[in-house]
TORLO-562054 format. One record per residue (C-alpha): residue number from 1; residue in three letters; x, y, z. Coordinates in steps of 0.25 Angstrom, whole numbers, plus 2048, in hexadecimal, padded with zeros to 3 digits. Each point is the difference from the previous one (the first is absolute). Example, Ala and Ser with C-alpha at 12.3 -4.5 7.8 and 13.67 -1.06 7.14 Angstrom:
% residues 2
{r 1; 'Ala'; {831; 7EE; 81F}} {r 2; 'Ser'; {806; 80E; 7FE}} 
END
This chain:
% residues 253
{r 1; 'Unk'; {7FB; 07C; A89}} {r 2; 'Unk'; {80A; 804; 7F6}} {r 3; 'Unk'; {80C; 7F7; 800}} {r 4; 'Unk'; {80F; 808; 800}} {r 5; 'Unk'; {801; 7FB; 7F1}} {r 6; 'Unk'; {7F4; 806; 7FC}} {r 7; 'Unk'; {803; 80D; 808}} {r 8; 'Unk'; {80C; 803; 7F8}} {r 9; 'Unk'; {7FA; 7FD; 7F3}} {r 10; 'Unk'; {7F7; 808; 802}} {r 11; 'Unk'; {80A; 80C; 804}} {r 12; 'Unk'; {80A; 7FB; 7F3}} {r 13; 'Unk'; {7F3; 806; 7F8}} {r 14; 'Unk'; {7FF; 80E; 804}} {r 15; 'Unk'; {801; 808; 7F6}} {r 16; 'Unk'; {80A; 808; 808}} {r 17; 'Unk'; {808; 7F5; 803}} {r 18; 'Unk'; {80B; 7FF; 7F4}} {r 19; 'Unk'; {806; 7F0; 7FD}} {r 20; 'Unk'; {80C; 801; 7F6}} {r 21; 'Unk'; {7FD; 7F3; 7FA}} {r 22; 'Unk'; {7F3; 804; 7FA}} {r 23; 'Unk'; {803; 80D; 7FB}} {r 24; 'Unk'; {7F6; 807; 805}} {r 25; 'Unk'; {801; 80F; 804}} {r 26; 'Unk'; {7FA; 806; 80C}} {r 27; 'Unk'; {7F4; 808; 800}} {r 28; 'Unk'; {800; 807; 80B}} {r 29; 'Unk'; {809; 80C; 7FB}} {r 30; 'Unk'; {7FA; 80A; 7F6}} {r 31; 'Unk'; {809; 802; 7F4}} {r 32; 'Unk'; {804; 809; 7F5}} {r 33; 'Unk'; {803; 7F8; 7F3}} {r 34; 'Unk'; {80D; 806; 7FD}} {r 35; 'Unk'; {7FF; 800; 7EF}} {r 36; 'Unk'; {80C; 7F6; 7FF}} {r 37; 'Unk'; {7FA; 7F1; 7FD}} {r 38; 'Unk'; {80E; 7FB; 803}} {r 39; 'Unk'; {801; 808; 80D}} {r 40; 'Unk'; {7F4; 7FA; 805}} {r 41; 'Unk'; {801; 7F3; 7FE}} {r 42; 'Unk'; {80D; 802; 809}} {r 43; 'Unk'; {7F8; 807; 80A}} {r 44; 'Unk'; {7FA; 7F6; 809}} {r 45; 'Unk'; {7F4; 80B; 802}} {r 46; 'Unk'; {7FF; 801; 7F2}} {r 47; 'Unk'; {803; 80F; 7FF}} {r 48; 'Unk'; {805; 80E; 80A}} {r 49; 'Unk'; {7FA; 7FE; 80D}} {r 50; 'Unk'; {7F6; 80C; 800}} {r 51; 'Unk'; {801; 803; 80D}} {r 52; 'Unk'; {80D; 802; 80A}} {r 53; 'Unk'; {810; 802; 7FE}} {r 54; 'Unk'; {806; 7FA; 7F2}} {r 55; 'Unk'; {812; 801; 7FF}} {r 56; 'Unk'; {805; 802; 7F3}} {r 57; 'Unk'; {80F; 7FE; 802}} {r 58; 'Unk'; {809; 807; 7F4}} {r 59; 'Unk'; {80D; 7FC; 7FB}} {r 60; 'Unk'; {804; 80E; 7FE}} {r 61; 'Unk'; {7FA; 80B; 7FA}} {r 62; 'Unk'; {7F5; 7F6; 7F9}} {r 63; 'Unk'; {7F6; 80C; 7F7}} {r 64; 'Unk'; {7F9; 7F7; 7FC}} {r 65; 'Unk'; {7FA; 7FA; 80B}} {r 66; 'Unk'; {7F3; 80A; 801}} {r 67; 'Unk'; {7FC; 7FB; 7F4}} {r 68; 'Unk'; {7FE; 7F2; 805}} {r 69; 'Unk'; {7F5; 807; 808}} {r 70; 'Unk'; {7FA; 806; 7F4}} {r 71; 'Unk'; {7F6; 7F4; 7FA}} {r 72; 'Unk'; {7FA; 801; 80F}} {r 73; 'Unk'; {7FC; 80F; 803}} {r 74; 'Unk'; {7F4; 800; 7F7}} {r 75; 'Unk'; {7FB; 7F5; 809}} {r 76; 'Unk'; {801; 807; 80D}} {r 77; 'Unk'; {7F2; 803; 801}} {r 78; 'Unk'; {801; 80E; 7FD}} {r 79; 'Unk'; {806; 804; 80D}} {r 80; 'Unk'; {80F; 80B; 800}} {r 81; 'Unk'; {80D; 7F9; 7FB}} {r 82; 'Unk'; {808; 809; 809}} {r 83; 'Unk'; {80F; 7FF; 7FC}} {r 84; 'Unk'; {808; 804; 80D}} {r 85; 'Unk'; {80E; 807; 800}} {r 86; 'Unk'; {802; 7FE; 7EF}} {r 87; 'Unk'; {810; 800; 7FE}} {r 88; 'Unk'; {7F9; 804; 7F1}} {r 89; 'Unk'; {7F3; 804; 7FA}} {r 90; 'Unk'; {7F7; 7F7; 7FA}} {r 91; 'Unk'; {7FF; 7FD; 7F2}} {r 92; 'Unk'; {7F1; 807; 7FE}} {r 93; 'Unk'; {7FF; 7FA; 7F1}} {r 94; 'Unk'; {802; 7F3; 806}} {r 95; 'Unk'; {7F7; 802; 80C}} {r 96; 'Unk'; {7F6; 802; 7F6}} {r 97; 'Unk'; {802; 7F5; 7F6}} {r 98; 'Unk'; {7FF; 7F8; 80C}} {r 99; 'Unk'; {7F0; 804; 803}} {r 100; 'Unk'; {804; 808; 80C}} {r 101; 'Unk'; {7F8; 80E; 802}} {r 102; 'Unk'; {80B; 80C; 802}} {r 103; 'Unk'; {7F6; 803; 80B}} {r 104; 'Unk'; {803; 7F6; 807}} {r 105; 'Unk'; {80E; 802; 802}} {r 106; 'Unk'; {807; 805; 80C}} {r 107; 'Unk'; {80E; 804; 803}} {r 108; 'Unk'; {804; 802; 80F}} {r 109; 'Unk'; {80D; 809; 801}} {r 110; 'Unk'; {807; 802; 80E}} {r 111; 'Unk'; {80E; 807; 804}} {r 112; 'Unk'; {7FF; 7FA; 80D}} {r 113; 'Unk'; {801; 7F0; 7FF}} {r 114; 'Unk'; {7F8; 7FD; 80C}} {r 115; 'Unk'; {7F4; 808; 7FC}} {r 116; 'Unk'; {800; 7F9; 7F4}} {r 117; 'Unk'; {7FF; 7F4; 808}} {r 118; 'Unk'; {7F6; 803; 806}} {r 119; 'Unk'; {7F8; 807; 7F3}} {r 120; 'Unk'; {801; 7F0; 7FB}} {r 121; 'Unk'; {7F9; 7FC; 80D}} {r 122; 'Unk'; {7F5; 808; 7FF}} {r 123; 'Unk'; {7FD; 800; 7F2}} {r 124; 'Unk'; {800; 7F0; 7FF}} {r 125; 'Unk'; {7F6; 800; 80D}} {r 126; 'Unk'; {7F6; 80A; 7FA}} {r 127; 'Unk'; {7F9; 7F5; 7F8}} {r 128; 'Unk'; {802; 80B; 7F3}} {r 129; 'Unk'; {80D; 7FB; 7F9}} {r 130; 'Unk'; {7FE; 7F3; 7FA}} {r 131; 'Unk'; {810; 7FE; 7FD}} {r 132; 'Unk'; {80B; 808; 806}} {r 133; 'Unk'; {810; 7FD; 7FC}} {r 134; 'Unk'; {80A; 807; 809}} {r 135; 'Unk'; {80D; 802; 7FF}} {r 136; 'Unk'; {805; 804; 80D}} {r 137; 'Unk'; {810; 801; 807}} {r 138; 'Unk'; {804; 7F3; 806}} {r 139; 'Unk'; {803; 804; 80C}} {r 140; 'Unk'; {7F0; 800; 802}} {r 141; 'Unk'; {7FF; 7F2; 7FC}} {r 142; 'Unk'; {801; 7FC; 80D}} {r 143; 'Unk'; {7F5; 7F4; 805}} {r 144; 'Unk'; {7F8; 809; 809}} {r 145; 'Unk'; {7FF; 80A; 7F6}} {r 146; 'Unk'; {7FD; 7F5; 7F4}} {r 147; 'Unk'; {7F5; 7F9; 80C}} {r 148; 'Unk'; {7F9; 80E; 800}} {r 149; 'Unk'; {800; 802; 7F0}} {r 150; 'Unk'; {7FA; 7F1; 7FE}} {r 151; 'Unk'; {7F5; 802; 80B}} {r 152; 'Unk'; {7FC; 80E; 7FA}} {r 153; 'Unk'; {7FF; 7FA; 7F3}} {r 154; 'Unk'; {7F9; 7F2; 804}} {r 155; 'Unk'; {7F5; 80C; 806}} {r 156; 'Unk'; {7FF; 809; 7F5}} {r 157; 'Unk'; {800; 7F4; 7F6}} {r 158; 'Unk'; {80C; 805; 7F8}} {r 159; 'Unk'; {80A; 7F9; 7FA}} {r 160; 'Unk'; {80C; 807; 804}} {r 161; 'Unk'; {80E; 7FA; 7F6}} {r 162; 'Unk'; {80B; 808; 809}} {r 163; 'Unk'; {80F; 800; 7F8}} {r 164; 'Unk'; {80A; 7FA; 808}} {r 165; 'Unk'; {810; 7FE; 7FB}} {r 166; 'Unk'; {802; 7F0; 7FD}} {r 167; 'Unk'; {80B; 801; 80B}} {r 168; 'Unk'; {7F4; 802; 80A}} {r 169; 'Unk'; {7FC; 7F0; 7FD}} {r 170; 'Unk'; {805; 7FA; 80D}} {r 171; 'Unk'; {7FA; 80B; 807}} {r 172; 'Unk'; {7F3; 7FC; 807}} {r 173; 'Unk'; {7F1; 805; 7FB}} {r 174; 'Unk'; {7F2; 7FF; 803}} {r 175; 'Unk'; {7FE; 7FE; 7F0}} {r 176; 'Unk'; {7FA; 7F6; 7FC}} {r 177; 'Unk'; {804; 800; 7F2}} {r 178; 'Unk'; {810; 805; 7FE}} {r 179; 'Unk'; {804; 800; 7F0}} {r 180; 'Unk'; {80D; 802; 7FA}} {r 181; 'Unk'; {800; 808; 7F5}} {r 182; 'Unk'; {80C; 801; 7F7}} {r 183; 'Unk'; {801; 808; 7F1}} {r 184; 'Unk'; {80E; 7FA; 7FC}} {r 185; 'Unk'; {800; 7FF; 7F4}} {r 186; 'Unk'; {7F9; 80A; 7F9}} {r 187; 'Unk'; {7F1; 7FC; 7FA}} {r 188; 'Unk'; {7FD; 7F7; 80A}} {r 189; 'Unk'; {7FD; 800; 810}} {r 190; 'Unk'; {803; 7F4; 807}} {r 191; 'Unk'; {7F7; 7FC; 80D}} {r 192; 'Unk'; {803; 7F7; 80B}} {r 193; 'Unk'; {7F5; 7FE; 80C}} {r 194; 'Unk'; {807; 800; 80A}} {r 195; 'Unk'; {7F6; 7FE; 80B}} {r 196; 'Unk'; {7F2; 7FE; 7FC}} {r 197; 'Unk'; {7F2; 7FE; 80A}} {r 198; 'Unk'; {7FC; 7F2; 801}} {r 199; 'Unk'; {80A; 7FA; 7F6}} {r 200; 'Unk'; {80E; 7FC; 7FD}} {r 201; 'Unk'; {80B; 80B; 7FB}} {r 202; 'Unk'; {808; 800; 7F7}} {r 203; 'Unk'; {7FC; 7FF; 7F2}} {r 204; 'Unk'; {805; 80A; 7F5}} {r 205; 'Unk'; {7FB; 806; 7F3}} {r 206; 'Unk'; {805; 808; 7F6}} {r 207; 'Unk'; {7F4; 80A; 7FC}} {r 208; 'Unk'; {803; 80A; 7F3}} {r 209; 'Unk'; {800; 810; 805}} {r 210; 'Unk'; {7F0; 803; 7FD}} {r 211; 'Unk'; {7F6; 7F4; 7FD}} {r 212; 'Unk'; {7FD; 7FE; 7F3}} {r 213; 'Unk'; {7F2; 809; 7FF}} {r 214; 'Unk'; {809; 80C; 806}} {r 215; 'Unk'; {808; 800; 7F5}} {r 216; 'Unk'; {802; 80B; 7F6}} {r 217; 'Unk'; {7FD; 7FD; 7F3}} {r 218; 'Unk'; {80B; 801; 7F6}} {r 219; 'Unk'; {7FF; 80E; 7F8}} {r 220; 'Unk'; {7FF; 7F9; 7F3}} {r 221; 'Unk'; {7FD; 7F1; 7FC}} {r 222; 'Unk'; {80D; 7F9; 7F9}} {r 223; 'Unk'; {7F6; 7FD; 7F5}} {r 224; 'Unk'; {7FC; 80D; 7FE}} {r 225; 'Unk'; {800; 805; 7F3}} {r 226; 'Unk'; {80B; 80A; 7FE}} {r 227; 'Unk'; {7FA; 810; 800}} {r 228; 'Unk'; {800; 807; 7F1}} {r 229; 'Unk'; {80C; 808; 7FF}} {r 230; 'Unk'; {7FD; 811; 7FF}} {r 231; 'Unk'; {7FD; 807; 7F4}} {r 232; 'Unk'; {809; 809; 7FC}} {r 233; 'Unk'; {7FA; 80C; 7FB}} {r 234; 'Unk'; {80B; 80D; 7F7}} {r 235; 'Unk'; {801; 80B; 80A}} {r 236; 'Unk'; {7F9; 80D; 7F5}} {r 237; 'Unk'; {80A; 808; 7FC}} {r 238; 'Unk'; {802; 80F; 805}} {r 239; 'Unk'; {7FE; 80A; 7F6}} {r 240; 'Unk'; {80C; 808; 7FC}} {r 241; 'Unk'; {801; 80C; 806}} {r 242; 'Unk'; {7FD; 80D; 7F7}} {r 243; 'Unk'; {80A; 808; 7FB}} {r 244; 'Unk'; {806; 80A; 80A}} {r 245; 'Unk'; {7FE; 7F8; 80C}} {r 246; 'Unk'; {807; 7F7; 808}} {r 247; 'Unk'; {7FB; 7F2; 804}} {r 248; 'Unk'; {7FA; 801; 80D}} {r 249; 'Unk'; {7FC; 80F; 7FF}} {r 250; 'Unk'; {7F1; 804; 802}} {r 251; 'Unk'; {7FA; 807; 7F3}} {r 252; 'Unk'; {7FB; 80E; 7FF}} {r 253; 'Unk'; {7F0; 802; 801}} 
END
């Protein structure tokens, strides 16, 4: 008969079962490495949560903060990137530097707030979009709305990242993963995980714009000899006109 002692050794073991002194992340959620080395280690999961609602709380206008989703898309086992309600479009050139197939791009566009709402819903519960990133008016953000947004998403094994303004931090969520996302000042973005699954909150980084690899390379190496300056060659002198006519005047046959 197992003893009390035993029994809860035994349940400390699990592999679902996460103990902050050892370290050691749980297993039983399925996640998207994110492309950020730094930004996982911070993540006690070890990357996006690939399934379910993610916050990204901007500190202003933040145009940056799409690009910290980059490094991930071309893991998203080839499923839609559906971006929801764009205030801008999106950078192709950049999309393609990335790895992500413009096929596989989706942008959803509504007049109406509500049916876009409810575009979100559907699309992340159709087990097609792999990521969707939604920016939506805040008076939607309520928690039944946010509730129904999480389950489609956890249904449709999407990772849906939905927009929020910082001043919505105190505001409750189903998220389980809330960041604070702030590009002051220029160059960098600094993070903030606010509320993260299974973890502690509350660590920062300061991640550059684009991930090394996503870089542009500079047009022309500092040690690059300098080009050969153009030869210039004489313009050929017209030849002077024949007598009885005027320069510019077509001659007789």
């Amino acid at each position: 008969m197992d003893t009390p002692a035993s029994s809860l050794d035994h349940l400390l073991h699990r592999p679902d079962v996460w103990r902050a002194r050892d370290g050691r992340r749980c297993s039983g959620e399925t996640v998207l490495p994110s492309g950020w080395p730094e930004l996982d280690q911070a993540l006690h999961l070890g990357g996006w949560p690939a399934h379910g609602l993610t916050e990204w709380l901007l500190d202003g206008s933040c145009p940056q903060a799409l690009r910290l989703l980059l490094p991930a898309l071309p893991e998203a086992d080839n499923g839609l990137v559906v971006l929801a309600g764009a205030p801008a479009r999106p950078h192709t050139r950049a999309l393609r530097r990335a790895g992500l197939n413009p096929e596989q791009l989706l942008l959803l566009r509504a007049r109406d707030p509500e049916t876009l709402m409810r575009a979100c819903r559907e699309c992340a519960a159709s087990d097609t979009a792999a990521v969707l990133v939604a920016w939506l008016p805040r008076r939607l953000h309520q928690p039944r709305n946010l509730q129904k947004l999480h389950r489609a998403a956890r249904l449709g094994r999407c990772l849906l990242v939905l927009m929020r303004d910082v001043r919505d931090a105190e505001q409750p969520s189903p998220a389980p993963l809330r960041l604070v996302l702030d590009s002051r000042p220029p160059g960098d973005l600094a993070v903030r995980v606010e509320k993260q699954p299974g973890g502690w909150a509350g660590q920062r980084l300061q991640l550059p714009v684009l991930p090394e690899h996503l870089r542009y390379p500079p047009e022309v190496p500092t040690d690059h000899p300098p080009a050969p300056e153009p030869v210039q060659r004489p313009r050929p002198e017209m030849p002077a006109p024949r007598p009885g006519t005027e320069p510019g005047e077509e001659l007789p046959g």
